[in-house]
C-alpha positions as CSV (number, residue, x, y, z in Angstrom):
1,X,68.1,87.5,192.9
2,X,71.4,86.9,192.8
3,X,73.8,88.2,189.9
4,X,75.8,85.9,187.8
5,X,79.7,86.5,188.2
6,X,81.3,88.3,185.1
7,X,84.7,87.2,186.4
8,X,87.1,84.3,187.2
9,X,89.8,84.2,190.0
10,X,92.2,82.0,191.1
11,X,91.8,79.9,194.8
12,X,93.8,80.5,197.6
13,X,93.9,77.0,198.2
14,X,93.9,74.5,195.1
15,X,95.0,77.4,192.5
16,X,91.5,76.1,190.7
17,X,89.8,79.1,188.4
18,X,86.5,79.6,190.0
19,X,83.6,82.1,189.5
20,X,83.7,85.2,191.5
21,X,80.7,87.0,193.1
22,X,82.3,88.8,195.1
23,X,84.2,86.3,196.7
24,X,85.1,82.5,195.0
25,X,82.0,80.6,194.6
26,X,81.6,76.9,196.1
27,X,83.9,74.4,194.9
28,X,85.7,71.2,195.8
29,X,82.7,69.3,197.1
30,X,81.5,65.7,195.7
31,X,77.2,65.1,195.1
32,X,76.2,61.7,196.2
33,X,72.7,60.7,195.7
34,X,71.6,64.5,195.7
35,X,73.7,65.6,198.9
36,X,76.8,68.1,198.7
37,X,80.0,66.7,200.9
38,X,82.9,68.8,201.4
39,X,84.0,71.8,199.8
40,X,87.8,73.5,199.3
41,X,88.9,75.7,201.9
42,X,89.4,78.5,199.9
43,X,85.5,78.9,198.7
44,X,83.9,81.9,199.5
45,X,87.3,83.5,200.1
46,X,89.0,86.1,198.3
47,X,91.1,85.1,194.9
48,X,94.2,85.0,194.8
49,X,94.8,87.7,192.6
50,X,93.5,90.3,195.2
51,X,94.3,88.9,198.3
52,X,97.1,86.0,199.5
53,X,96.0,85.8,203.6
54,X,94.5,82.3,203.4
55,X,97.3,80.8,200.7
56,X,99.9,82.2,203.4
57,X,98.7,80.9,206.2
58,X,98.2,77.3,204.8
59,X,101.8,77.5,203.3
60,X,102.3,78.3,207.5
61,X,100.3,75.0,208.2
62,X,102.0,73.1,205.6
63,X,105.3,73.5,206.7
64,X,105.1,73.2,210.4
65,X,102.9,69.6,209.9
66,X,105.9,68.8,207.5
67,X,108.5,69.9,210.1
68,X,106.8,67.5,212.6
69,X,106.6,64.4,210.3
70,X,110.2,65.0,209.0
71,X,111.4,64.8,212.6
72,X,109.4,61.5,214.0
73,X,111.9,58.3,214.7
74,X,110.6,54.9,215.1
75,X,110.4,54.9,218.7
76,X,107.4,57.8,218.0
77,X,105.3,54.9,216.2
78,X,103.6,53.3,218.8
79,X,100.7,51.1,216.8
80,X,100.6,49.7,213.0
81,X,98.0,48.3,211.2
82,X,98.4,44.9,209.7
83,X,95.6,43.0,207.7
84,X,95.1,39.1,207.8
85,X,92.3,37.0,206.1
86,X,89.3,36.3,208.3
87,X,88.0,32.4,206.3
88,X,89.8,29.9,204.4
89,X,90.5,31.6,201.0
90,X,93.9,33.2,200.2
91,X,92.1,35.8,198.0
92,X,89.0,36.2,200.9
93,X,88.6,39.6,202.2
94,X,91.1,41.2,204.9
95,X,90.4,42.4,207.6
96,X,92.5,46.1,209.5
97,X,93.7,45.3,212.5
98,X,95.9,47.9,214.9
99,X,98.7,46.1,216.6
100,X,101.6,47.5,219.0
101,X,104.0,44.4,219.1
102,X,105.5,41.8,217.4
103,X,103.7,39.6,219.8
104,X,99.9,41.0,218.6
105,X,101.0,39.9,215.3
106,X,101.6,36.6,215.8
107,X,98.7,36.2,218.4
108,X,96.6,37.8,215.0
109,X,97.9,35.6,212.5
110,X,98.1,32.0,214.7
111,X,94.4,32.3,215.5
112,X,93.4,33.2,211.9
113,X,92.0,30.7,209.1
114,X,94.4,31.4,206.5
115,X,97.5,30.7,209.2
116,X,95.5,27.1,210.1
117,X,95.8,26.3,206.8
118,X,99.1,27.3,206.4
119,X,100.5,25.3,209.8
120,X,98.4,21.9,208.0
121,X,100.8,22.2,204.8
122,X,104.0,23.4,206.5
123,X,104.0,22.4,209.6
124,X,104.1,24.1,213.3
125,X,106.2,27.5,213.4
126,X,105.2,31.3,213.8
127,X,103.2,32.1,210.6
128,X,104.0,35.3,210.6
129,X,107.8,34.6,210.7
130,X,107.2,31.7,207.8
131,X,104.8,34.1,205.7
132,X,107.2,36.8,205.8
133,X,106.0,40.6,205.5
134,X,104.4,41.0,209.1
135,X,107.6,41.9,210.8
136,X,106.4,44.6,213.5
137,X,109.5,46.4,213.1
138,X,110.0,46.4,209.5
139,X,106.2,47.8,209.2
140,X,107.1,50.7,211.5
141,X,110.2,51.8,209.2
142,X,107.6,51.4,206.4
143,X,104.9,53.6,208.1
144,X,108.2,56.0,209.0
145,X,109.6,56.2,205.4
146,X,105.9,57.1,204.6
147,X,105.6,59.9,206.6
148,X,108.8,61.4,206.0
149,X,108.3,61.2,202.2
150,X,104.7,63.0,203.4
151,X,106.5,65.6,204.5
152,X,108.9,65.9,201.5
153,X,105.5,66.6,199.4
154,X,104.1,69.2,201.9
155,X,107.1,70.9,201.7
156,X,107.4,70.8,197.9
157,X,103.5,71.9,198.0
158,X,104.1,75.0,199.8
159,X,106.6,75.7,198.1
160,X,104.5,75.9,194.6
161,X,102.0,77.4,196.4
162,X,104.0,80.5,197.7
163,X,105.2,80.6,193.8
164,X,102.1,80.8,192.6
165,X,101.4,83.8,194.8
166,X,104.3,85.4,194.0
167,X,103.0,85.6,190.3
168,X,98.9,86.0,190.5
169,X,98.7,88.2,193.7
170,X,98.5,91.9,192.6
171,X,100.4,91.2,189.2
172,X,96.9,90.0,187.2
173,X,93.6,90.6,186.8
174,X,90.5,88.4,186.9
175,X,89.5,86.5,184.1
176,X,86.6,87.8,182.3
177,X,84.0,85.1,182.0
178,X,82.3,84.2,178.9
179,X,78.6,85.7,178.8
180,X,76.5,82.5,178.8
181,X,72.9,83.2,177.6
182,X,70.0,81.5,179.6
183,X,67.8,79.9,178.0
184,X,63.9,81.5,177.1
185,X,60.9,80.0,178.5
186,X,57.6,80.8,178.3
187,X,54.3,79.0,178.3
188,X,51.5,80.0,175.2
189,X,47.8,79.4,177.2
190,X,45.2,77.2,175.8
191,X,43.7,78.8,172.5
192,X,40.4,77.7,173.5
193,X,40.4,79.4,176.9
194,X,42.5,82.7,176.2
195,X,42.4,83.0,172.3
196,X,44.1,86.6,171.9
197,X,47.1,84.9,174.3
198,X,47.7,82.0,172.6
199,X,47.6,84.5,169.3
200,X,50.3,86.9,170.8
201,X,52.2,83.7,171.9
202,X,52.4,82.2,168.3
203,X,53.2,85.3,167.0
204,X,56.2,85.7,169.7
205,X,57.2,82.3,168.7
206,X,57.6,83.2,164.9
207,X,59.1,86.5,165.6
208,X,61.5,84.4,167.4
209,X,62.5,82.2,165.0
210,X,62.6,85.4,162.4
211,X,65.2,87.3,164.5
212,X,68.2,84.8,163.6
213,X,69.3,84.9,167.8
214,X,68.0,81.8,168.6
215,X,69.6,78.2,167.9
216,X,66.3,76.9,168.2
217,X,62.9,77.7,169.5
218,X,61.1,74.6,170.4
219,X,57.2,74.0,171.6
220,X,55.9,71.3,173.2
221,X,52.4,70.5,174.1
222,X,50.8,69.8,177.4
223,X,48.4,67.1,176.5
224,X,46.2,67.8,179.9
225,X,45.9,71.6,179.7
226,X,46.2,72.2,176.2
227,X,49.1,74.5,176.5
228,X,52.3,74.6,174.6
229,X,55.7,75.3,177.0
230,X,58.3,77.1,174.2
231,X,61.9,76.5,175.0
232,X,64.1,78.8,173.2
233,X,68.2,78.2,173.0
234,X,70.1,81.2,172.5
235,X,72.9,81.2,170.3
C-alpha cells in the first residue's frame, strides 16, 4: 500500500502546491463522466524546491515559441478563419470556415442565406464589402496582432517562472502537510449468528464514543444480513 505524502511542494510547471510522494502527485487533469483527461506537465516530477530541470527547460520552450511568433509578418499568414450564418436568421448558428483570399470570402458570403437576404433589402453588391468586417487583409493583421501579443505573454510567463525559481529552488523547504485522519470502519456481525462478536463489537463502539477522539461514531444496520456497518469520524 501506498504511503500518504507528509509533504507539499511546489510544480515545476504551474507553481501549484501539490502532494509529494516522492515526486508531485497527479494534477491538472479534468473528470468527465468518470474519465481522467489531461494532466500538468510537471506531475510526477520533482518540486521545485529540490530540483528546477523541467521549469528551465519550459522557460527554454517558452521563449523560443515566443521568438518565432514575435517575428511572423503578414505575408507568413497564409489562411484565416471567417464564420458566416448557414439559414435565414441573423442570430442562427455560424459556421468556421478557413479561407486564403479575399475572393473565398466573398464566394463564402454571396452563396450564404444570411447574404441572400441581405442582397433582397439592399440591393446587388459584394456582401462582404457592404457588411463590413470580412476584409481578408484586415483579419490577417488581426490574427498577426494576436500572435504577437501571444508572444508578449510567453515571454512575460517565463519570465515569472524563472523568478519563481530563483526564490523556491534550494532556498525553502516542503510544506509539511496537515495529518488528515481516515475515517474508522468496521462491520459488528449478526448477534444471532456470532453472539460474542457482535458483544465485543458493541462494546468497541461504546469505548469509542468514551475515548472523546471521535467526532462521531455512527451504526447503521443492514436490513438483509442483520449486521450493523459503524462509521467512525475522527476528530
Amino acid at each position: 500500500m501506498k504511503n500518504k505524502a507528509t509533504h507539499n511542494g511546489t510544480c515545476q510547471c504551474c507553481g501549484n502546491s501539490q502532494a509529494v510522494n516522492p515526486n508531485l502527485s497527479n494534477h491538472g487533469y479534468t473528470v468527465d463522466f468518470g474519465y481522467f483527461h489531461g494532466t500538468c506537465r510537471g506531475a510526477n516530477a520533482q518540486p521545485l524546491e529540490e530540483s528546477r530541470d523541467l521549469s528551465d527547460q519550459l522557460v527554454l520552450e517558452l521563449r523560443a515559441e515566443a521568438t518565432r511568433l514575435a517575428a511572423l509578418s503578414t505575408e507568413d499568414i497564409k489562411t484565416i478563419t471567417i464564420k458566416v450564418n448557414n439559414n435565414r436568421f441573423r442570430n442562427a448558428i455560424e459556421a468556421t470556415e478557413t479561407v486564403s483570399s479575399q475572393e473565398d470570402i466573398d464566394l463564402l458570403c454571396e452563396t450564404h442565406e444570411h447574404a441572400k437576404l441581405f442582397k433582397l433589402k439592399y440591393g446587388e453588391g459584394s456582401y462582404s464589402a457592404k457588411w463590413g468586417g470580412n476584409n481578408f487583409a484586415d483579419k490577417v493583421k488581426a490574427q498577426l496582432d494576436q500572435l504577437h501579443r501571444q508572444a508578449k505573454f510567453m515571454n512575460a510567463h517565463a519570465l515569472g517562472m524563472e523568478q519563481r525559481a530563483n526564490l523556491i529552488t534550494g532556498k525553502k523547504a516542503l510544506d509539511l502537510r496537515e495529518v488528515v485522519k481516515d475515517k474508522v470502519r468496521f462491520t459488528i456481525p449478526n448477534r444471532n449468528r456470532n453472539k460474542e462478536g457482535a458483544k465485543a463489537g458493541w462494546a468497541k463502539v461504546a469505548e469509542m464514543k468514551e475515548s472523546g477522539e471521535y467526532l462521531r461514531v455512527t451504526t447503521r444496520r443492514d436490513g438483509y444480513t442483520g449486521t450493523h456497518n459503524v462509521t467512525a469520524t475522527p476528530k
